[in-house]
C-alpha positions in Angstrom: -115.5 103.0 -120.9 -116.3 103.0 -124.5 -120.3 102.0 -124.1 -121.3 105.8 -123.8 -119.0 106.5 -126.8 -120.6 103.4 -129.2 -124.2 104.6 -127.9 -124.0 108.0 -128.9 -122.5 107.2 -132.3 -125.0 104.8 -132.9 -127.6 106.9 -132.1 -126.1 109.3 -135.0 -125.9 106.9 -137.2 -129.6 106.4 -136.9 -130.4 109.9 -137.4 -128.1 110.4 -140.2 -129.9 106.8 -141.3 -133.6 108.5 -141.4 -132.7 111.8 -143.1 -131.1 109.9 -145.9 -134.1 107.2 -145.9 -131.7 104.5 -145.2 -133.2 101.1 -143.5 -131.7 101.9 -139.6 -131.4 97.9 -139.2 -129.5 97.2 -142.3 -127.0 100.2 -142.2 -126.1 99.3 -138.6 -125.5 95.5 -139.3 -122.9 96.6 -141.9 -121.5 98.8 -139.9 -121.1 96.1 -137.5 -119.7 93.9 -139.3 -116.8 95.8 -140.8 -115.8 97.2 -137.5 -115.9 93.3 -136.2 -113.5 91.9 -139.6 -111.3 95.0 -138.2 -109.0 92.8 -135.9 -106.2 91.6 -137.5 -105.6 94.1 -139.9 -102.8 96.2 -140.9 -102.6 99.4 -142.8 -99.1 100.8 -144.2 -99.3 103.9 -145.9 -95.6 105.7 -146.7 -95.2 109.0 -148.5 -91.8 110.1 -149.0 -89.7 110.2 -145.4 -92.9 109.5 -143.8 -94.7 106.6 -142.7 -97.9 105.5 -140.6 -98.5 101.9 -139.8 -102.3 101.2 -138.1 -102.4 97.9 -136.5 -105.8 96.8 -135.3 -105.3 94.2 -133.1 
């Protein structure tokens, strides 16, 4: 469900990559691996009465 999604993104990143004469390879293995230390995390951000809590399980 999500493939299409992740495809099309990373062909973005590519482009965006070569018009910023960025190595392609490198920027996408970072990418990778933040998205893949993502599980596990959780993100707690209150202001005033509100508050937003992002679990990434």
């Amino acid at each position: 469900m999500f493939l299409p999604v992740v495809v099309l993104a990373a062909l973005v990143a590519a482009v965006i990559c070569l018009v910023y004469r960025v190595n392609v390879g490198r920027a996408l293995g970072a990418g990778w691996r933040v998205i893949s230390a993502l599980p596990g995390t959780r993100v707690d951000v209150e202001q005033g009465r509100t508050a937003l809590l992002v679990t990434i399980r």
